[in-house]
N, C-alpha and C positions, 0 to 999 in steps of 0.2 A: 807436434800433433800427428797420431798414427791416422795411418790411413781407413782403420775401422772409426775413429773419432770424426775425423771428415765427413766419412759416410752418413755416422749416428748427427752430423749439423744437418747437413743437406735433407737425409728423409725427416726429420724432427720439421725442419721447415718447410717441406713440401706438404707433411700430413697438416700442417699447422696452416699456411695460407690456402691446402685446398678445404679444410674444414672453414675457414674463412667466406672461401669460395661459395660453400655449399650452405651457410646460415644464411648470409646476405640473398643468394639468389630462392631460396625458401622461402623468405619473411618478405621479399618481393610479392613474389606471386603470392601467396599467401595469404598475407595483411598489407599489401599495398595499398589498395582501395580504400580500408582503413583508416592507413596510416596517412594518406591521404585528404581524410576526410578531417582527422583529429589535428594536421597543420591547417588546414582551410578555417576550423572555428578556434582554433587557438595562437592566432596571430594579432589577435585585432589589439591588443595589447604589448607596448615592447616585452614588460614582463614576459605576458604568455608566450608571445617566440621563442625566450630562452628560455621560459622553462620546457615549452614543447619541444624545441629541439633537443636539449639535452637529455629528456626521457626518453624518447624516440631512438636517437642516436646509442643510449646507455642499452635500452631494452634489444633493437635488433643488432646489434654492431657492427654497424654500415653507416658510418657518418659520410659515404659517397652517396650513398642512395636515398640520404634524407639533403643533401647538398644538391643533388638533381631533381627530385620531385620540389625543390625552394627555387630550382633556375625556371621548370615548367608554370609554375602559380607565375612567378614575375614576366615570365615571356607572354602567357594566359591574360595578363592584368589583373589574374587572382588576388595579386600581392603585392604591395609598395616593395620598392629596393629599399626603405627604413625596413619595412617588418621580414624580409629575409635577411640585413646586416643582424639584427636579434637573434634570428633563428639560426644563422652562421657561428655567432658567439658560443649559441648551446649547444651547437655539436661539438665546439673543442671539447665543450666543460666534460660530453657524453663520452667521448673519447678515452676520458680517462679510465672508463669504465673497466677496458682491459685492463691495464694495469692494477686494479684491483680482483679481478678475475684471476690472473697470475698471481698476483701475490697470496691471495687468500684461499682460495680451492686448488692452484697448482703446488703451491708448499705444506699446506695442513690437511692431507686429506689424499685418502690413497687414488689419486686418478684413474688406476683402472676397475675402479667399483661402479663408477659416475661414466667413465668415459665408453668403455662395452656393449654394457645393456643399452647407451643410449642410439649407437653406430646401430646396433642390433634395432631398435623397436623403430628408428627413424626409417630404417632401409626396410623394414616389412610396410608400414604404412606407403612407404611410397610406392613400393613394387605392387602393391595390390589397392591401392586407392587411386593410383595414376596423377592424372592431372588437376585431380579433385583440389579443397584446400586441405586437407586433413594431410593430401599427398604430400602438397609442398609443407607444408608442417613438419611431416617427415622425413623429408630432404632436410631443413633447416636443425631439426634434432640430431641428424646421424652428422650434419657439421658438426654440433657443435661436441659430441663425442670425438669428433676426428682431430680437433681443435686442442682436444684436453689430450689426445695419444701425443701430439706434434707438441707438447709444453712438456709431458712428462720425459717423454725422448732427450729433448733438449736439455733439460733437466740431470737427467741423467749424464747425458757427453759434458755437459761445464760442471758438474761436479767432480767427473775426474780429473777435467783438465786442471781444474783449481789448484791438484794437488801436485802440481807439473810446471805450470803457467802463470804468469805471474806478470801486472804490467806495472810493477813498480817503478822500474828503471827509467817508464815515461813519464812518473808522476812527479817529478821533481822537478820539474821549470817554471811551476809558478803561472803566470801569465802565460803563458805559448803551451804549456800542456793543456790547459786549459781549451783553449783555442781549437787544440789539436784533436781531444774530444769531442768536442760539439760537432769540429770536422769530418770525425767517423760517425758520429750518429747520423747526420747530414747524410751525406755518402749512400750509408747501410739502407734507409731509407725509400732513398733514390731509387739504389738497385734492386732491393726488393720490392718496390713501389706501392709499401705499406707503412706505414706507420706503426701499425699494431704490432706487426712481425719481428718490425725492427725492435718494439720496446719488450717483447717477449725474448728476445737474446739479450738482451743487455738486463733485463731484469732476473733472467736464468745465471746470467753470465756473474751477477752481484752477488745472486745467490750460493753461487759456488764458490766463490772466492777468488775470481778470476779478475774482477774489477774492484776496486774500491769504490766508498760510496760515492765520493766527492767527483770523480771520474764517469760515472757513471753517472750522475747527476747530468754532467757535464753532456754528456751522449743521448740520454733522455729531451735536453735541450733541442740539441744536433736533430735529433727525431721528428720531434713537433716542428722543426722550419722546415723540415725535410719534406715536409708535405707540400709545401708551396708550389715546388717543382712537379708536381701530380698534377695540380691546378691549374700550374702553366701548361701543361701538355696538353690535359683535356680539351681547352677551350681553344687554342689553337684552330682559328676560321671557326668559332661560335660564333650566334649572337650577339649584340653591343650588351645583353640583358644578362648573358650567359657572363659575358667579360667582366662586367660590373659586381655581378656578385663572388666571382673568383676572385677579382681585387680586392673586396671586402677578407674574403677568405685568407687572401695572403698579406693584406695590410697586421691583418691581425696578429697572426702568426708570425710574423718580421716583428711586429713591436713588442712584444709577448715574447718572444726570444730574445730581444737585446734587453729587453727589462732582468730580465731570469738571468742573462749572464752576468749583466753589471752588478746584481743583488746574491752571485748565488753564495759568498761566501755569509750572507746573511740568512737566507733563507735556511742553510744547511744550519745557522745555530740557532733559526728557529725550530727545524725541526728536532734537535738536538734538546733543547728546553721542553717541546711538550714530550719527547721520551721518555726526561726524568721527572718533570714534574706531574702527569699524568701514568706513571711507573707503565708504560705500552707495553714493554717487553717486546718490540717488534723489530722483524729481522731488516736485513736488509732491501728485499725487493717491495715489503711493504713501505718502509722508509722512502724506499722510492715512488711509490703510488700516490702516497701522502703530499711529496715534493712535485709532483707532474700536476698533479691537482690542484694543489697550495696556486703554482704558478700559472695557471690557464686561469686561476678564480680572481686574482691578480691582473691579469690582462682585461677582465672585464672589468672592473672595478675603475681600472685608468683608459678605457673605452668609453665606457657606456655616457657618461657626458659629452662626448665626441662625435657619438651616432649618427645626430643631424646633422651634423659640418660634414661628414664621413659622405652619409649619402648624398648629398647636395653637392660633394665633391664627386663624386662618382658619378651623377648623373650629367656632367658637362666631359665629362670622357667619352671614349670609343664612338664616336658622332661620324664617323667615314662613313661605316659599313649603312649606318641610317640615312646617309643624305645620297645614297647610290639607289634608285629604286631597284637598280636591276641585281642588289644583294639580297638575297633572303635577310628578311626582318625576324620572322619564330622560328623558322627551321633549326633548330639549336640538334646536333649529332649525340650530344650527350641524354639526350632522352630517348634516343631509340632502340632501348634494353627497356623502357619503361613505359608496354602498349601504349596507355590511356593516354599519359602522357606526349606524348610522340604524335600522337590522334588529334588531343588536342593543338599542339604548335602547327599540327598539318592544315587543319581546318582556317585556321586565323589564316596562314599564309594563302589559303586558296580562297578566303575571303577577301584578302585585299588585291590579290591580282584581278577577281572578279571585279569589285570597285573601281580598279585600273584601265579595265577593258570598257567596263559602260560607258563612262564618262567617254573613254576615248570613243568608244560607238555614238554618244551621243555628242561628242562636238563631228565628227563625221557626217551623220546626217544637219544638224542645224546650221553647220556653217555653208556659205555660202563658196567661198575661195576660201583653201587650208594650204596649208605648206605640207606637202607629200612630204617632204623628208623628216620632218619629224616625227608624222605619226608612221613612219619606215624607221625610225628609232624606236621608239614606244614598241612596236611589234617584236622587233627586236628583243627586248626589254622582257617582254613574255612570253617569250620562246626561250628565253635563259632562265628565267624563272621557272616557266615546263621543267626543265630540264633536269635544275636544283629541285623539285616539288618528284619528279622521278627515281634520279638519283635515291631521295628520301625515302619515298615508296620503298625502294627494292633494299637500304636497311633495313626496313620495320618487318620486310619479309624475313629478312633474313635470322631475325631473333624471337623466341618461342612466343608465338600471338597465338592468343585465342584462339577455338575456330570460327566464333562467331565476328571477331574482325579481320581474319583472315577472307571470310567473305565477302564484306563489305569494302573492301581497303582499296581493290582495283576502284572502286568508283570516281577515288581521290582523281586516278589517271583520266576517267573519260570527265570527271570537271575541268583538270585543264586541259585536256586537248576542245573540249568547249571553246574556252578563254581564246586557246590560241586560234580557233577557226573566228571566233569575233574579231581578234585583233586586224587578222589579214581581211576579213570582211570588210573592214573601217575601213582600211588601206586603201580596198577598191570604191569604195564609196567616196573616199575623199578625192582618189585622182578622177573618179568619172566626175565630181563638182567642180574640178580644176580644169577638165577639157570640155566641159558643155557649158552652154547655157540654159536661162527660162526658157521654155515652149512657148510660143509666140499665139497660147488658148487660152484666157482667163479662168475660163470654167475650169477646162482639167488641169491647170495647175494649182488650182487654190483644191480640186479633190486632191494633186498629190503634195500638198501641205497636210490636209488635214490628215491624210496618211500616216507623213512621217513622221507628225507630233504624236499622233497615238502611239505609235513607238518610240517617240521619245519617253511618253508619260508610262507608257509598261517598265521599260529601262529602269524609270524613277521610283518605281512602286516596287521591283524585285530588288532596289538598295532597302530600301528602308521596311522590306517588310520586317513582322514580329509577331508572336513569339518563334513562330512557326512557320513555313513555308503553305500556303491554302490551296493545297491544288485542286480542289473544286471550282475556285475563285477563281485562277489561272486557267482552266479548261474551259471557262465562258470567255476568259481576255480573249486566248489566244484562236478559239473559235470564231469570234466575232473580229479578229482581227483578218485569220485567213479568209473570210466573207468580204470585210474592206479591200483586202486586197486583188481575191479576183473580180470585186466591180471596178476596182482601178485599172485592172489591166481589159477587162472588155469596152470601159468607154474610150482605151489606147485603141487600141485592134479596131473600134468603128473608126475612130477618127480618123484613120490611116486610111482605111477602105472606102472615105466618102471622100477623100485627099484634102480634107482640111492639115494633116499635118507629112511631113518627107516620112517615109516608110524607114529610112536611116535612124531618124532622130530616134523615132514611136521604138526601134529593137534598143537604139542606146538605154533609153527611159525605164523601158520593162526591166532589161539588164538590170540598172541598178534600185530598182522597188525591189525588185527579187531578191537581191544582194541584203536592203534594209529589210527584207520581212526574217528571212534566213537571222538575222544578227535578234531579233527577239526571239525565232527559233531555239539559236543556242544557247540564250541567258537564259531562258526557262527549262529549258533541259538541265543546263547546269546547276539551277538553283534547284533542279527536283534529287536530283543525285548527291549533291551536299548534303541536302538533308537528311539521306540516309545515313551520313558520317555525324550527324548531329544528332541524331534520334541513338544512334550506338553510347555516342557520349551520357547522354540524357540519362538512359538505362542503366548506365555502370556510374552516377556519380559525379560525371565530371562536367556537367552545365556548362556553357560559358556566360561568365557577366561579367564586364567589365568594361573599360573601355572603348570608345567608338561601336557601343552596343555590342561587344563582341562579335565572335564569327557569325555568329545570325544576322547582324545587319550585313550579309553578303547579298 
């Protein structure tokens, strides 16, 4: 291989994964929202999963990007882990899509009639419609022109080498060649950490005469497991929700590969039989398309009655990171390319640390003797969880948001440093219950009971409210609460001044009413600023319902 042959792999691949680049991150912004919407109502059926994923998948070609909008619905509660192992199935089948893209418009049909005009019209819309969608439209068109420059290139460099290069000399061991292929498909994969990529040289590469078909079969294999290793990477310190359906993703794909290798000296005479019995006339990379498809469609077939057992095995897995409160439960990193998305897993998690914090505010004030140390854990606990919920934040900044949630998104931050000022509130309320006792006044302590139940019952009422946060409702609570509380603290301050009570005690007491009127303070500020992140939601689409009344029962 000369050194201009090199050259002509590498740019053929760079044009080829950056027009990849540029379709996926289009039909993102694009028809996200969309595409979003048409998995939300086309799941409710195993069928519909796989057929929705695999048109999805087929139509934008980004089966990563319909793979992470299926981890957001299952972290959401949008989506059973049954109805994304479906939707997992139909992006392999969508998958295959390139490879017929390759086969049929890259070999029959002059690429740069298709692939010019389209680099051309994509890149005017976008330069002058911006961020619009028509823009990203035209980002996702000028990929997919760059898509077809990076196939005809490559196209070109293995149809010389074909005439040079030659890997017969490895094809003769039978068993271990074999092997050996799948090995480099594997591999190629990996490093390029596409799949598509990979099966666009290998199916250039057939087509030039630089692999045979059986070899190349064999590498097509190596391709599709190759992906597993993506899977594995992505999720790496995901969600238990995010892991779950990556194993699905990779269970598949391992079984679906050992089926394909054990069978392929049969599948190749099946394809073989409809060649001549349907007279195809079809070259090699088609042959190939045919066989990568044959065998994804095969994998579901000896899946799909397995589905149940699958998920039900899946869901007694990765149970660490859930029984840790102080792990993020939605915070999943693989959605933070995918606003909405990302918004969504944010709100959940700022919803249950809110949940986290009442309760703790409320066993703080109703207990009588608490164990400081644990709720010096607990705090703990949400001050990590800040942390991680920060952390996440300054992702979501960091990838192209709206500006309308660009706006909205610091709020995320003043919710939980809410949280975290309730936490530490609890804290001091539970060691002031631990070093006092009752006031030695019937009357004013049964006023500061009834005090602290009305904040227990606001606490109770900002859990459960729905649909919506009522801040008309709340600006009489919390009015008629600051009214309770300073008649509680003026019949302190008589009491002191007539010396019914030690003037020590009466500053201890104020102290901590103060401390519990401050901890409704801060749930109701919190719960007014969430709802900013959930009214954004509302607007674009992405509701939540689900489970534990979704993020709205925060």
């Amino acid at each position: 291989m000369t050194w201009t042959m090199m050259g002509g792999v590498l740019g053929g691949l760079g044009l080829f994964l950056l027009g990849m680049s540029l379709m996926t991150d289009g039909f993102k912004f694009a028809a996200g929202r969309a595409l979003r919407g048409i998995l939300e109502r086309s799941t409710q059926t195993p069928l519909r999963g796989l057929l929705s994923g695999a048109l999805i998948t087929a139509l934008v070609q980004a089966s990563a990007m319909v793979t992470v909008a299926t981890i957001g619905f299952v972290n959401a509660g949008l989506m059973s882990l049954r109805q994304a192992v479906t939707v997992i199935y139909g992006t392999n089948i969508g998958t295959t899509m390139t490879g017929w893209l390759v086969a049929t418009v890259g070999f029959d049909f002059d690429i740069q009639k298709l692939a010019l005009p389209a680099i051309g019209i994509g890149m005017f819309l976008r330069v002058f419609r911006g961020e619009s969608r028509a823009g990203h439209l035209g980002e996702a068109l000028a990929g997919f022109g760059l898509f077809f420059s990076g196939l005809d290139v490559l196209k070109g460099v293995f149809g010389d080498l074909g005439q040079s290069l030659q890997f017969t000399a490895l094809s003769g061991y039978g068993f271990f060649s074999t092997v050996a292929f799948v090995g480099a498909g594997f591999l190629l994969t990996v490093l390029l950490q596409s799949s598509s990529a990979a099966l666009a040289i290998v199916l250039t590469s057939a087509a030039g005469g630089v692999l045979g078909l059986s070899d190349a079969a064999a590498m097509v294999i190596g391709a599709n497991v190759g992906t597993t290793m993506t899977a594995l990477l992505v999720v790496l310190g995901a969600t238990s929700s995010a892991k779950r359906v990556a194993a699905a993703h990779i269970a598949f794909n391992l079984i679906t590969g050992v089926v394909a290798f054990a069978t392929l000296p049969l599948l190749l005479k099946f394809l073989d039989f409809l060649q001549h019995s349907f007279d195809l006339g079809a070259g090699p990379a088609t042959e190939l398309a045919l066989f990568h498809t044959l065998f994804n469609l095969l994998g579901v077939l000896l899946l799909w009655p397995l589905t149940g057992t699958l998920s039900r095995l899946l869901e007694t897995r990765f149970l660490v990171g859930d029984a840790d409160e102080s792990q993020p439960k939605y915070l999943d990193r693989t959605l933070t390319t995918t606003p909405v998305l990302a918004l969504h897993a944010l709100t959940r998690e700022l919803a249950r640390v809110g949940k986290m914090t009442r309760d703790l505010a409320r066993e703080a004030i109703s207990s009588e003797r608490v164990a400081t140390q644990i709720f010096q854990l607990k705090r703990e606990t949400v001050d990590r969880l800040g942390e991680a919920i920060g952390e996440y934040s300054s992702r979501m900044q960091q990838s192209n948001l709206p500006p309308i949630l660009a706006e909205v998104l610091p709020n995320a931050l003043r919710v939980s440093r809410y949280y975290s000022e309730i936490a530490e509130l609890s804290l001091l309320v539970g060691q002031a219950h631990q070093q006092t006792t009752e006031l030695e006044h019937p009357e004013i302590q049964t006023a500061i009971h009834a005090f602290n139940s009305r904040v227990v019952r606001l606490l109770s009422s900002i859990d459960s409210y729905t649909p919506e946060y009522p801040t008309d409702v709340y600006d009489g609570e919390m009015k008629e609460l600051q009214g309770a509380y300073q008649s509680l603290k003026s019949r302190l301050l008589r009491s002191g001044t007539e010396g019914r009570l030690p003037v020590r005690r009466i500053v201890e007491q104020l102290d901590n009413e103060s401390n519990i009127r401050r901890l409704a303070e801060q749930a109701d500020k919190a719960a007014r600023y969430l709802q900013t992140l959930l009214d954004y939601l509302e607007q674009n689409g992405a509701g939540a319902k689900g489970p534990e009344n979704s993020a709205r029962a925060s």
